[in-house]
N, C-alpha and C positions, 0 to 999 in steps of 0.2 A: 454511454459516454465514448467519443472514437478516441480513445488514448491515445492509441496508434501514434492518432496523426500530428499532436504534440511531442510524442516520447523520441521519432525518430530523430529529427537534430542531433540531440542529446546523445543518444547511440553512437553514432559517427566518431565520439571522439575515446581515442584509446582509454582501455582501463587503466591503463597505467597512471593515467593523468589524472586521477581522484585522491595519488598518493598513500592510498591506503595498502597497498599492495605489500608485502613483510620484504624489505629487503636484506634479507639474514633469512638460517636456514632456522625451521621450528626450534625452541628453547625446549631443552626438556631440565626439569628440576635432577639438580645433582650432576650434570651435565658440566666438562673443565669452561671455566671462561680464565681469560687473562686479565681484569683490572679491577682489583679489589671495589667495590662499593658502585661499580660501575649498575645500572636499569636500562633494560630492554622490556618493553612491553607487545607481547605475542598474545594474540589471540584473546584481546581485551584484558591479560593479565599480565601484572606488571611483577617480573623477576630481579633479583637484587647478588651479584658476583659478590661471594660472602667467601671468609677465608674458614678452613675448619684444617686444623694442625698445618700442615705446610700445602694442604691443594685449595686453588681457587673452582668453587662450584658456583652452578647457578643455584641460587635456593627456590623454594615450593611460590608458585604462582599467588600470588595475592592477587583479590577482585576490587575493584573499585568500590568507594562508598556506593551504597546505595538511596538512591531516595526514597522517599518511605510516606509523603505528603505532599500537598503542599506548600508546605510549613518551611521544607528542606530541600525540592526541586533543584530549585535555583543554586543555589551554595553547592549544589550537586549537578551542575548543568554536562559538565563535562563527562559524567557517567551515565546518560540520560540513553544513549544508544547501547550502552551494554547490556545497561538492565533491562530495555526493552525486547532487546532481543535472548536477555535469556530466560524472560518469564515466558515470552513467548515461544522455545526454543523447549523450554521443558513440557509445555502443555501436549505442543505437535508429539515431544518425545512418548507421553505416555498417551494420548486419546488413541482409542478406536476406532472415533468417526469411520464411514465410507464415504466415496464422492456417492451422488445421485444418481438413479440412473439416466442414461443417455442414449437420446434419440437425434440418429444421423441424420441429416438431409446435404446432401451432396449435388451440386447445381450439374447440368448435362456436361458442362467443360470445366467443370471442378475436379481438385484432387484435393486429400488433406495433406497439410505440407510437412502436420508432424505427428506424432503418437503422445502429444502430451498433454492434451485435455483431460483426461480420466487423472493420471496419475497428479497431475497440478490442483485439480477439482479437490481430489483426495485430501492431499496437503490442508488446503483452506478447510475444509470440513474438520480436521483435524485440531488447525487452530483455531476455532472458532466452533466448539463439541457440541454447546448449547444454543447456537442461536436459531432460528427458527429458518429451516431450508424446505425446497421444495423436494419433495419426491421422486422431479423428473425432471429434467434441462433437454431442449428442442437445441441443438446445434445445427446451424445453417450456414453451408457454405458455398461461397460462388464468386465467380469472375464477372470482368465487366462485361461480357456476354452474354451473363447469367442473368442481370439486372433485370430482366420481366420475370422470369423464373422466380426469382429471390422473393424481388415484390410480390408474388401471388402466393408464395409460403409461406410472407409475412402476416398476411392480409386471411390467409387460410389459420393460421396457428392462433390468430388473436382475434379473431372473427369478427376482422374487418374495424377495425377500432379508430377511431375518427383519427387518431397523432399518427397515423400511419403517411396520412394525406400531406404532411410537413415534415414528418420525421421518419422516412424510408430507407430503404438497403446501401442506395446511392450516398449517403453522408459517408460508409466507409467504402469506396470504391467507385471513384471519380474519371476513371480512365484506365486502361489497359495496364498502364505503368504505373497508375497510382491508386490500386488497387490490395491495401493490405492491411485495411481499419479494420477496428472491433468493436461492438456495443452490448449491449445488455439490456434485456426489459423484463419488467415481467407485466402480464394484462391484469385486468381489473379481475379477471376469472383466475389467475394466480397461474398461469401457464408463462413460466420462466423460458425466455426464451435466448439465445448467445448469436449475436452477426458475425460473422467471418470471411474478410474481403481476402480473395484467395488472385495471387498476381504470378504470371508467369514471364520471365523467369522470375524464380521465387527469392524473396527479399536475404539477406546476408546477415542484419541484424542480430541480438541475440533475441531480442524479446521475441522472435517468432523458430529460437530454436529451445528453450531451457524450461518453458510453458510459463513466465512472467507474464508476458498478456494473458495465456487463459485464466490465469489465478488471478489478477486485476477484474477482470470480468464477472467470473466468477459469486468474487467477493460483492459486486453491486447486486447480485442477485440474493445471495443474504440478506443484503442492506433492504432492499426493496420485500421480500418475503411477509416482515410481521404487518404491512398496512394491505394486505389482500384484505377486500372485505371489511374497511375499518375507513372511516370517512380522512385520514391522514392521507398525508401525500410527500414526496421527496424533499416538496420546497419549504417544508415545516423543519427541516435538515439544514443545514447550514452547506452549500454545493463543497466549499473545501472538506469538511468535515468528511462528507460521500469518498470525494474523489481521492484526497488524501489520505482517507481509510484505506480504498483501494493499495495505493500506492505502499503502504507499508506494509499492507498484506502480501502484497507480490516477494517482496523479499523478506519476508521474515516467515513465512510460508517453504519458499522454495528454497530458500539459501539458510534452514532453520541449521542446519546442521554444525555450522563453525561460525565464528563470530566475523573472521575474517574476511568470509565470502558475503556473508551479512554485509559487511559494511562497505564493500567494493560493490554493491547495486546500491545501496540507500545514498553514498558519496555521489554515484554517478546521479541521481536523481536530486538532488538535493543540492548539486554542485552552483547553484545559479547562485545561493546565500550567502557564500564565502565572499561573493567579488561585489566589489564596486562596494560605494557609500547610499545606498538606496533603501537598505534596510534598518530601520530604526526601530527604537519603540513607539513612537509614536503614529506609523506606516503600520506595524504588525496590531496595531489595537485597532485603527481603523477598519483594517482589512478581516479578521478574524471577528469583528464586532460594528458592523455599520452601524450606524443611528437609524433607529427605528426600522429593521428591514422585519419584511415579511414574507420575500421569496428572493430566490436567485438574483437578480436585477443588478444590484449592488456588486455583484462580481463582474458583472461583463464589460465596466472597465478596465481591466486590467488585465494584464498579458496572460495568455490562455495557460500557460502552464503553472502560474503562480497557485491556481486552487492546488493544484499535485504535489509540489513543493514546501510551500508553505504548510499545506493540510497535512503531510509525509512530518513535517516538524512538530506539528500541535500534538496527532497522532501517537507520534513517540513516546511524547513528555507523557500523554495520560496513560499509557501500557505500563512503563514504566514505572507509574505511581500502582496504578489499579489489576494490572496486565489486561490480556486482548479481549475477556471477555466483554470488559465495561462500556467498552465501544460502541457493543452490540448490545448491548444491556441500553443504553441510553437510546439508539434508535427503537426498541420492544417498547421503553418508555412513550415516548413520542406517540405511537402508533396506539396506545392507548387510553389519549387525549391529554399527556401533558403536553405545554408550553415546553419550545428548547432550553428555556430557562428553568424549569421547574423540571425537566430529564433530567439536565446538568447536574442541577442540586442532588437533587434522588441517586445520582448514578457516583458522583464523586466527592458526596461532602461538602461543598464550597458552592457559595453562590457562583455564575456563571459572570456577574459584572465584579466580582473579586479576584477568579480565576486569571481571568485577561491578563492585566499588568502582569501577572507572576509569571504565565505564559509566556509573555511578550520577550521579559527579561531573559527567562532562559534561554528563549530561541535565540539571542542575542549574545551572550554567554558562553553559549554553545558554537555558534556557527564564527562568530567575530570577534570571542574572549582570547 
């Protein structure tokens, strides 16, 4: 998937503008404030100016309800980001995982532009301890110069695989200046492989300084990993499902560490749901649930970044209920000849044409309550 080339827009506009940003210094419990019964909420936790003999303190951080189903999502929409990222936030905490190991390939006027592949890799391996990874990841990078280069260590790594002929090096790196996509595959032989459109001078962006693309990438190689060898395939997946998996992995991965930085990437990525009157429920059921689909098709009318967004929302709500592994739990499913309806069930409880509505509501709740 060339995330790349959707995410950048989105990039350009300051962090600030996601609002998330804490405008007060960190709250620390017991800390003076000045107005009695006055709530500030820091770092997903909401603190309460409490009087005790004659000093105004802050008191001990309280967490949001949790949801716990869903029975109780919804009613709980507005906690739906916290708790996603703090079940995912403890797993990174204590796993082991290591990234996989990694094989350079550097095009003759390539450089890498940054040292965050491995440690970004790591991260996702981390939050995601169980699911089925490859052993080895082939990293390929190159400029528009590089582009015969590229294509012959595409074509060499996957021993010439007929999608190579329609879906080459060239989708991320279209020109000298618009060279700084990313993709991910892995072959029918399980040989994971990572594209890396490498552009001088080199882009400003963050996603290509913080490792949020490698860990977006990354993460489809997981995703792809359990149908090596297994007659499944992606489009047995639902494309928002993939790609908005990606998307929350990127930061709940890289940004695992405080909530608040969590939520100043998931805001910037997600910022499209807030505006305009375009999102209903009636739009998110459609979209998340076409009538009778059987592969991607159904999504490609609609604006390219919506699988990201929208999928980045779906994603949330089931971490939150299930946390991160279930995600990955329901693609193992798939890949073992259930129907996405029959993962769904297996993976969360709840029929998948039940799910819908409740989902819908939340994303609704949450982004426009």
């Amino acid at each position: 998937m060339s995330y790349k080339r959707f995410a950048i827009a989105l990039l350009t506009i300051a962090l600030l503008a996601t609002g998330v940003s804490p405008t007060h210094a960190a709250i620390k419990s017991g800390a003076k404030c000045t107005s009695a019964k006055a709530k500030i909420v820091d770092q997903g936790l909401t603190y309460t100016c409490v009087k005790s003999g004659k000093k105004l303190t802050w008191s001990k951080g309280v967490e949001p309800k949790a949801p716990t189903s869903f029975a109780d999502v919804e009613q709980n929409a507005k906690s739906v980001a916290y708790w996603a990222w703090k079940k995912s936030s403890q797993v990174v905490a204590t796993s082991t995982a290591k990234a996989p190991n990694l094989v350079i390939h550097i095009g003759p006027n390539s450089v890498i532009l940054n040292d965050r592949a491995k440690p970004a890799m790591e991260l996702v391996s981390r939050l995601y301890p169980t699911a089925k990874a490859p052993a080895e990841v082939n990293l390929v990078y190159y400029t528009f110069k590089d582009l015969a280069w590229a294509q012959a260590k595409l074509n060499e790594l996957s021993n010439n695989e007929q999608r190579n002929l329609t879906d080459g090096v060239d989708r991320n790196c279209r020109a000298e200046l618009d060279c700084a996509g990313a993709s991910a595959r892995t072959t029918r032989d399980g040989v994971a492989i990572l594209l890396f459109g490498v552009q001088n001078p080199p882009p400003t962006d963050s996603i290509h300084k913080n490792g949020t693309l490698e860990a977006h990438e990354y993460t489809h190689n997981l995703q792809q990993a359990p149908s090596v060898g297994t007659s499944s395939n992606w489009a047995m997946v639902p494309r928002w499902y993939t790609e908005g998996g990606a998307t929350f992995s990127q930061a709940a991965s890289i940004f695992h560490a405080t909530y608040n930085s969590y939520r100043i990437e998931r805001d910037l990525r997600t910022q499209d749901l807030t505006k305009g009157d375009w999102l209903t429920q009636a739009w998110l059921e459609e979209f998340i649930n076409p009538p009778g689909w059987t592969d991607w098709s159904p999504w490609e009318k609609y604006s390219g970044w919506r699988v990201y967004d929208i999928g980045c929302a779906v994603t949330e709500i089931l971490t939150a209920i299930k946390g991160p592994a279930a995600t990955m739990d329901l693609i193992n499913l798939i890949a073992q000849g259930n129907s996405y309806d029959q993962a769904f069930e297996k993976a969360y409880g709840i029929k998948w044409v039940d799910a819908v509505p409740i989902i819908s509501r939340t994303i609704i709740k949450e982004y426009k309550g």
